[in-house]
PyMOL CGO cylinders between C-alpha atoms (Angstrom):
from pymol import cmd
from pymol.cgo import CYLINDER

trace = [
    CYLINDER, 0.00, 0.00, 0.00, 1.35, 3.57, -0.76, 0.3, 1, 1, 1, 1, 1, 1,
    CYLINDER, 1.35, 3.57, -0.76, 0.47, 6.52, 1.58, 0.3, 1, 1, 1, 1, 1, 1,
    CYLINDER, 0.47, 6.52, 1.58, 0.82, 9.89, 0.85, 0.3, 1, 1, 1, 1, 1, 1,
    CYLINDER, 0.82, 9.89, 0.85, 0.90, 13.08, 2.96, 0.3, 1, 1, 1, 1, 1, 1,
    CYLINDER, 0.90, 13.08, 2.96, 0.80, 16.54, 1.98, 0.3, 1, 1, 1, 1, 1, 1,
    CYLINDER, 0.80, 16.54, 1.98, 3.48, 18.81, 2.96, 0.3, 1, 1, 1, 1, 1, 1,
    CYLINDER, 3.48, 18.81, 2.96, 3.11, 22.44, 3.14, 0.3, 1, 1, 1, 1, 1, 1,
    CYLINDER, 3.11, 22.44, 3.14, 5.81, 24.70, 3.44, 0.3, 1, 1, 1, 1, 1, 1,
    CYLINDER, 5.81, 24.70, 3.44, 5.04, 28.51, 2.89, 0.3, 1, 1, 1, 1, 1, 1,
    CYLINDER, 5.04, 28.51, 2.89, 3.71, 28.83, -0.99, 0.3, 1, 1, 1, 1, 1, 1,
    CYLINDER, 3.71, 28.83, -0.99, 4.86, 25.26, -2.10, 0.3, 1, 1, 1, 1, 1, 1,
    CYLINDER, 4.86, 25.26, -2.10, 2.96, 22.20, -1.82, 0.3, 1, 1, 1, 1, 1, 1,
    CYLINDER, 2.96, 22.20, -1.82, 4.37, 18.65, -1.84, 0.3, 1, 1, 1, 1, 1, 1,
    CYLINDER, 4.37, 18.65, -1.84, 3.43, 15.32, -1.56, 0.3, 1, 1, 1, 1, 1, 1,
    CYLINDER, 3.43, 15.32, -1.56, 5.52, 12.54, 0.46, 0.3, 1, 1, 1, 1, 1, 1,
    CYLINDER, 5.52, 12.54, 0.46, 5.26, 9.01, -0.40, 0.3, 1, 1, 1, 1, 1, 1,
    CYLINDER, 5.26, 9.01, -0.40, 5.39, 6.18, 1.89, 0.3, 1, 1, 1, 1, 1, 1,
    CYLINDER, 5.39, 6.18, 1.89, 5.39, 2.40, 1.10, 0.3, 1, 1, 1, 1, 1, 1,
    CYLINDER, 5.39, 2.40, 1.10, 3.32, 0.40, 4.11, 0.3, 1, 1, 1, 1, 1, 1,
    CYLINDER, 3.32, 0.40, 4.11, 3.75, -2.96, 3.98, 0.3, 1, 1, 1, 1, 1, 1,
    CYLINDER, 3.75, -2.96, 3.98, 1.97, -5.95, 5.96, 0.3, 1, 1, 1, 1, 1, 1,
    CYLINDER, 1.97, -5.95, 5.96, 1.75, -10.06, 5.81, 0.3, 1, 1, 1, 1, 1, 1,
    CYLINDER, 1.75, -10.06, 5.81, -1.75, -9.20, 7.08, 0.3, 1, 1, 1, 1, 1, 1,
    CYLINDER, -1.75, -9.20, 7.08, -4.34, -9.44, 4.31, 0.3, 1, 1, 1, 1, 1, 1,
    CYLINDER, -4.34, -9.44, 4.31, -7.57, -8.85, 6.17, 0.3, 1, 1, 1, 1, 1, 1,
    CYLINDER, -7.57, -8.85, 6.17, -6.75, -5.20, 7.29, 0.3, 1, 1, 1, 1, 1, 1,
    CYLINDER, -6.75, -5.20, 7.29, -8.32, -2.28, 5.67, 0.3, 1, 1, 1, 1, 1, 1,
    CYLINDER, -8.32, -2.28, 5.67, -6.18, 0.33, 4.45, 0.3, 1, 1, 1, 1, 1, 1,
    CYLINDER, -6.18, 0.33, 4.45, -7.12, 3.06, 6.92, 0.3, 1, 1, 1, 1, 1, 1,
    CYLINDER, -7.12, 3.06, 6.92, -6.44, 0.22, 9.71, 0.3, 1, 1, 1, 1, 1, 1,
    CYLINDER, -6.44, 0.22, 9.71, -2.49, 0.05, 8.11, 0.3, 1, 1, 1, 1, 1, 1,
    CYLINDER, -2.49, 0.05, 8.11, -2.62, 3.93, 7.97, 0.3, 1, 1, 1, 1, 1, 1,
    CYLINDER, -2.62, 3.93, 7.97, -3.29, 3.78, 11.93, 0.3, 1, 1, 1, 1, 1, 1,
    CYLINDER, -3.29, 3.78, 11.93, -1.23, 0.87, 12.84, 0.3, 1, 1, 1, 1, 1, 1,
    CYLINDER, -1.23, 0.87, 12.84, 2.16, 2.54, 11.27, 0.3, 1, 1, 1, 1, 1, 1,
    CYLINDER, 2.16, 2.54, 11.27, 1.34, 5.78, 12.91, 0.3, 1, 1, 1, 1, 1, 1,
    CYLINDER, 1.34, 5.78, 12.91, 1.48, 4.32, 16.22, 0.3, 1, 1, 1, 1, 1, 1,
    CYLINDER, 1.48, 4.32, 16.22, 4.92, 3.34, 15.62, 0.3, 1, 1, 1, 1, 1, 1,
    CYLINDER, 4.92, 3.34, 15.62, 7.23, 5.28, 17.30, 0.3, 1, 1, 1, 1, 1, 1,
    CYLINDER, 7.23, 5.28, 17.30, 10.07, 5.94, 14.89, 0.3, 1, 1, 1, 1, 1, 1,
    CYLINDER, 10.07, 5.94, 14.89, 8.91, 5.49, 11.29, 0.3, 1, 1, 1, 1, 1, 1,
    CYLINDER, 8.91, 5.49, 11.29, 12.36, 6.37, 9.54, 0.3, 1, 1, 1, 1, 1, 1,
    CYLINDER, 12.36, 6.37, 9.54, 13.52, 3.08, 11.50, 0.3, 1, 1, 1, 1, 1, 1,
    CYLINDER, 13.52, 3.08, 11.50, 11.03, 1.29, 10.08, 0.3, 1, 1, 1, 1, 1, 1,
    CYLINDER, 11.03, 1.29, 10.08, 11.57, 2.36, 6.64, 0.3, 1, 1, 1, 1, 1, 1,
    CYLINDER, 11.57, 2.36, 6.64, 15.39, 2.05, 7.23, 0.3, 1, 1, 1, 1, 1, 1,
    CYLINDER, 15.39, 2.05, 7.23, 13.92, -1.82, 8.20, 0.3, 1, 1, 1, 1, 1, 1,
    CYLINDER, 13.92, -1.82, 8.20, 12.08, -2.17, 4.45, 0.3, 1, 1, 1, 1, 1, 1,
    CYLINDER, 12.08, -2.17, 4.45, 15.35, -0.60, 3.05, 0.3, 1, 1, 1, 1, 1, 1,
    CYLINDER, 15.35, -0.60, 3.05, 17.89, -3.18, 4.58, 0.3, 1, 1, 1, 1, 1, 1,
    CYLINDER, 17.89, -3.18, 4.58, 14.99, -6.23, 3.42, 0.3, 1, 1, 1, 1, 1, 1,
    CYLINDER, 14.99, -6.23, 3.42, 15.11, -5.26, -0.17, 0.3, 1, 1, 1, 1, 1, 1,
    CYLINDER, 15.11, -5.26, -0.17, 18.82, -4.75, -0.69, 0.3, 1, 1, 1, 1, 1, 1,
    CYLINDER, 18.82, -4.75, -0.69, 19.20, -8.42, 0.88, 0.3, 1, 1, 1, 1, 1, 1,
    CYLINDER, 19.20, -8.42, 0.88, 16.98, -9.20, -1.40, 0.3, 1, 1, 1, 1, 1, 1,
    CYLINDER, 16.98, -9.20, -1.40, 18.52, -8.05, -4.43, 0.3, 1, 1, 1, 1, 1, 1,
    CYLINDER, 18.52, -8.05, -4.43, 21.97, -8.52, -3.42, 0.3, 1, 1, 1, 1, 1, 1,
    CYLINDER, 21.97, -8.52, -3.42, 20.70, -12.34, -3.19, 0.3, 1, 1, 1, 1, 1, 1,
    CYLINDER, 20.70, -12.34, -3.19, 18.98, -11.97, -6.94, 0.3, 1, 1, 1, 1, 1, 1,
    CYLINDER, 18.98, -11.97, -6.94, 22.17, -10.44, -8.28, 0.3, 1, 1, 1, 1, 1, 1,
    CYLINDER, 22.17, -10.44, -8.28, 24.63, -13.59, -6.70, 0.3, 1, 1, 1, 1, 1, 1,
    CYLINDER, 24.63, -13.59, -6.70, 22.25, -16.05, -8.17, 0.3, 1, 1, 1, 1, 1, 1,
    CYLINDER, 22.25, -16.05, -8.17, 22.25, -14.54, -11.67, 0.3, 1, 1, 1, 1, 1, 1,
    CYLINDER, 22.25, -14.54, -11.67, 26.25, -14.41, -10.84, 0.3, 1, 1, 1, 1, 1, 1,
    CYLINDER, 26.25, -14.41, -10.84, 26.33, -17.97, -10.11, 0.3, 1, 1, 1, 1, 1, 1,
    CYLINDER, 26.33, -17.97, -10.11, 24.19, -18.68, -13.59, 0.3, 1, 1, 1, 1, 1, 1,
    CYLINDER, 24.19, -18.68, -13.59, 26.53, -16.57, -15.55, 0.3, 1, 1, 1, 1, 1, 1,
    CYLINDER, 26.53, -16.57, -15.55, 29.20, -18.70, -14.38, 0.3, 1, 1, 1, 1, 1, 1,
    CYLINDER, 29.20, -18.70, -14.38, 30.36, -22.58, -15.56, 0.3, 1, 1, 1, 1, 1, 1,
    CYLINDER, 30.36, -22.58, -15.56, 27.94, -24.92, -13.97, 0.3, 1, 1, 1, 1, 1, 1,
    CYLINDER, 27.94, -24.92, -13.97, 26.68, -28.48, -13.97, 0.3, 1, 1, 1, 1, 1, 1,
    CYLINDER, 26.68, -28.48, -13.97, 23.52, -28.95, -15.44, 0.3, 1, 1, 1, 1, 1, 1,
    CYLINDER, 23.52, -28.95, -15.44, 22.12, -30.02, -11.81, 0.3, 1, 1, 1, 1, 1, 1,
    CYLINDER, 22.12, -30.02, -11.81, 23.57, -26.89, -10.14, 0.3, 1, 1, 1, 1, 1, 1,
    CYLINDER, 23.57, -26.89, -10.14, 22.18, -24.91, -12.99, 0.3, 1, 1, 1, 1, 1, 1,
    CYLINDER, 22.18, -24.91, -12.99, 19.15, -26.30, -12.93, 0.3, 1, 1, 1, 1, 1, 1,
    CYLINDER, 19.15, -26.30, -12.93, 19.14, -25.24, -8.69, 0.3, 1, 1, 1, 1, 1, 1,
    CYLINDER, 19.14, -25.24, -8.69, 19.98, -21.41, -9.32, 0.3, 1, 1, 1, 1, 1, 1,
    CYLINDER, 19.98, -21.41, -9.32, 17.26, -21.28, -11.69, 0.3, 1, 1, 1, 1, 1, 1,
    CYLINDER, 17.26, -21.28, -11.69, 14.42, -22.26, -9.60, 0.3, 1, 1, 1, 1, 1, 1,
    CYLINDER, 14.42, -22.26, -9.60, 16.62, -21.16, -6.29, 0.3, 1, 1, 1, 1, 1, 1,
    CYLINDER, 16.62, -21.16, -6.29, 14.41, -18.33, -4.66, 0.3, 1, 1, 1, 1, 1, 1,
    CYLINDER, 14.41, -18.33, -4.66, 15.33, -16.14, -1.18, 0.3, 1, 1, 1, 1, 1, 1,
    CYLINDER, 15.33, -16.14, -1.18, 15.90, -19.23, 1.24, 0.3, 1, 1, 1, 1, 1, 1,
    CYLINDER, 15.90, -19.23, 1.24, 17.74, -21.38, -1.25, 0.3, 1, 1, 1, 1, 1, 1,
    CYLINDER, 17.74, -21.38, -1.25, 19.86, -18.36, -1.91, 0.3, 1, 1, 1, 1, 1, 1,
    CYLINDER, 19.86, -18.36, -1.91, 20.34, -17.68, 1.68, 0.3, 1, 1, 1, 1, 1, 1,
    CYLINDER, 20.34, -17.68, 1.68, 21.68, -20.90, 1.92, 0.3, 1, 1, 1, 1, 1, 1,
    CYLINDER, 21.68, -20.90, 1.92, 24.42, -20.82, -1.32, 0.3, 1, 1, 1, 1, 1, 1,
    CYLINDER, 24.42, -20.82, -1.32, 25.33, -17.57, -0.35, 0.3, 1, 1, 1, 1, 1, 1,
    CYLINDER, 25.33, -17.57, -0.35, 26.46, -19.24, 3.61, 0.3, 1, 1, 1, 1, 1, 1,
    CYLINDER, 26.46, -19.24, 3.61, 28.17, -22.04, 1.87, 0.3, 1, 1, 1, 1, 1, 1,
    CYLINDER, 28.17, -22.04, 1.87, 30.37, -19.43, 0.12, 0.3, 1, 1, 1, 1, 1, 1,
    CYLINDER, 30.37, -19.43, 0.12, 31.30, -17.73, 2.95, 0.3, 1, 1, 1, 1, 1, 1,
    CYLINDER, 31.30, -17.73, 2.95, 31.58, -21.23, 5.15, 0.3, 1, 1, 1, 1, 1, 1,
    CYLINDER, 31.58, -21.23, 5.15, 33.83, -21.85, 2.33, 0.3, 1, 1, 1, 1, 1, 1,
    CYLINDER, 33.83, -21.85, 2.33, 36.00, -18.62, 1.84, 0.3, 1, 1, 1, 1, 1, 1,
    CYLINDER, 36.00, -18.62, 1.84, 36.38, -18.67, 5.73, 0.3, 1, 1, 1, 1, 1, 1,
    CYLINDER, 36.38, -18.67, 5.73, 37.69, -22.16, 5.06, 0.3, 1, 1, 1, 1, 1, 1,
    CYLINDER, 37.69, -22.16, 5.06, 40.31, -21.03, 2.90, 0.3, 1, 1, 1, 1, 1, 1,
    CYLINDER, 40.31, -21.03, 2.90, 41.27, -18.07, 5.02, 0.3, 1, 1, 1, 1, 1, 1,
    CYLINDER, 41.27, -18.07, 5.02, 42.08, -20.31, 7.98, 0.3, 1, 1, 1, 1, 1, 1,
    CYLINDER, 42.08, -20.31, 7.98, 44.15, -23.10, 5.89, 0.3, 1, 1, 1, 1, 1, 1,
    CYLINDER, 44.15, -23.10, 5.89, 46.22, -20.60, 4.88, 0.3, 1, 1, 1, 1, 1, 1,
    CYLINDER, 46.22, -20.60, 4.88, 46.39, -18.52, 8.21, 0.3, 1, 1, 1, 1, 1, 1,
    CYLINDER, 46.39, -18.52, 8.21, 47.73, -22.40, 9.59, 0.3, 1, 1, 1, 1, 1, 1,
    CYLINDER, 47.73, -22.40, 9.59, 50.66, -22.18, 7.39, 0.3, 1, 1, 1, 1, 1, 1,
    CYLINDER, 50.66, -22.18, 7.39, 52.58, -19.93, 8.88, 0.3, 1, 1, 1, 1, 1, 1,
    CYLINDER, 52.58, -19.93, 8.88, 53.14, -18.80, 12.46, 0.3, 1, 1, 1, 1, 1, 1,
    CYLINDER, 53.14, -18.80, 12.46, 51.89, -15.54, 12.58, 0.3, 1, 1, 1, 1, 1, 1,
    CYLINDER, 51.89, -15.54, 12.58, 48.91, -16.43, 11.08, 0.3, 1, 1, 1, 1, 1, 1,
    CYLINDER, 48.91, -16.43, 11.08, 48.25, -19.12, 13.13, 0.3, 1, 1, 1, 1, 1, 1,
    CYLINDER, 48.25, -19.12, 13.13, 48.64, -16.16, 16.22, 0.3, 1, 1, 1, 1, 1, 1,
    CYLINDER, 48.64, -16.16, 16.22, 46.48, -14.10, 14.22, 0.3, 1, 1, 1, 1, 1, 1,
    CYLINDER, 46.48, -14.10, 14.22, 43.86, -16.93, 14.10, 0.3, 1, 1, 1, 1, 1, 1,
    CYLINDER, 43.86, -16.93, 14.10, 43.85, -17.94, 17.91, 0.3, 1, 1, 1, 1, 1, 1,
    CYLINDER, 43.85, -17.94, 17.91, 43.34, -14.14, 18.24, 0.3, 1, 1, 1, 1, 1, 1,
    CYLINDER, 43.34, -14.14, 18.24, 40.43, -13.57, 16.20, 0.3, 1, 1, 1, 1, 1, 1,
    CYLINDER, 40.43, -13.57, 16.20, 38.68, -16.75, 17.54, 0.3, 1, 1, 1, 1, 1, 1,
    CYLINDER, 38.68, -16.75, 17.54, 39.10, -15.83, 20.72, 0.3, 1, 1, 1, 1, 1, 1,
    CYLINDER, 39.10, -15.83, 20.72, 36.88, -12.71, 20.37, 0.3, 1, 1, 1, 1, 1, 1,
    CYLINDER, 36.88, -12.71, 20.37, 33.84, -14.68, 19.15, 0.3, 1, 1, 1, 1, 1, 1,
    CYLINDER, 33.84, -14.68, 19.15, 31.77, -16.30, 21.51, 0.3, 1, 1, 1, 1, 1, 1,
    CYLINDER, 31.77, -16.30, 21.51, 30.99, -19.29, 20.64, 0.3, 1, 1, 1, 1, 1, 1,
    CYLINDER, 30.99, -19.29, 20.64, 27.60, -21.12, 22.17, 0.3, 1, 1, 1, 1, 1, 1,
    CYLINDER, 27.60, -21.12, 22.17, 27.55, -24.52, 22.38, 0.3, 1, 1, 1, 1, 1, 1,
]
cmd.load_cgo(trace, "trace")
């Protein structure tokens, strides 16, 4: 749903534009309307929408990446029907698998190992 507010200020009149969004079909438009202006800080929220649709093209623009690339037939045939949670899940394995790399190397030497033990032990880990 788009919303739109009038803005005066002095002689010129504008128009603001705001996209509502909801998972909750049965509401009424003027029942969205109310339920975003009880919200306390709206540009959070809309910084919220922002960060949701840049995931969600930055997953788009890996997958058609991936099928620009050499691929099996079968792993061709999974980017092209891959949607968000697929996606979600080829983008981890690439960085499961970069951060593989990273520490195989970091082992080969001494200073990277000391590098290593000191990054790890900043992340808490749960079990």
């Amino acid at each position: 749903m788009f919303s739109k507010k009038e803005k005066i200020k002095s002689k010129h009149r504008s128009f603001s534009t705001k996209v509502l969004l909801t998972n909750n079909c049965q509401l009424t438009a003027k029942q969205i309307v109310e339920l975003y202006e009880l919200r306390e800080n709206f540009p959070a929220s809309e910084h919220w929408v922002d960060i949701v649709l840049i995931t969600f093209l930055f997953l788009e623009y890996r997958r058609l990446q991936l099928l620009r690339g050499s691929l099996s037939p079968k792993e061709a045939y999974h980017l092209q029907n891959a949607r968000t949670p697929q996606m979600m899940e080829v983008v981890k394995a690439e960085v499961n698998k970069e951060n593989m790399l990273y520490i195989q190397e970091a082992l080969k030497s001494s200073y990277g190992r000391k590098h290593l033990m000191k990054v790890l032990s900043k992340i808490n880990l749960v079990a």
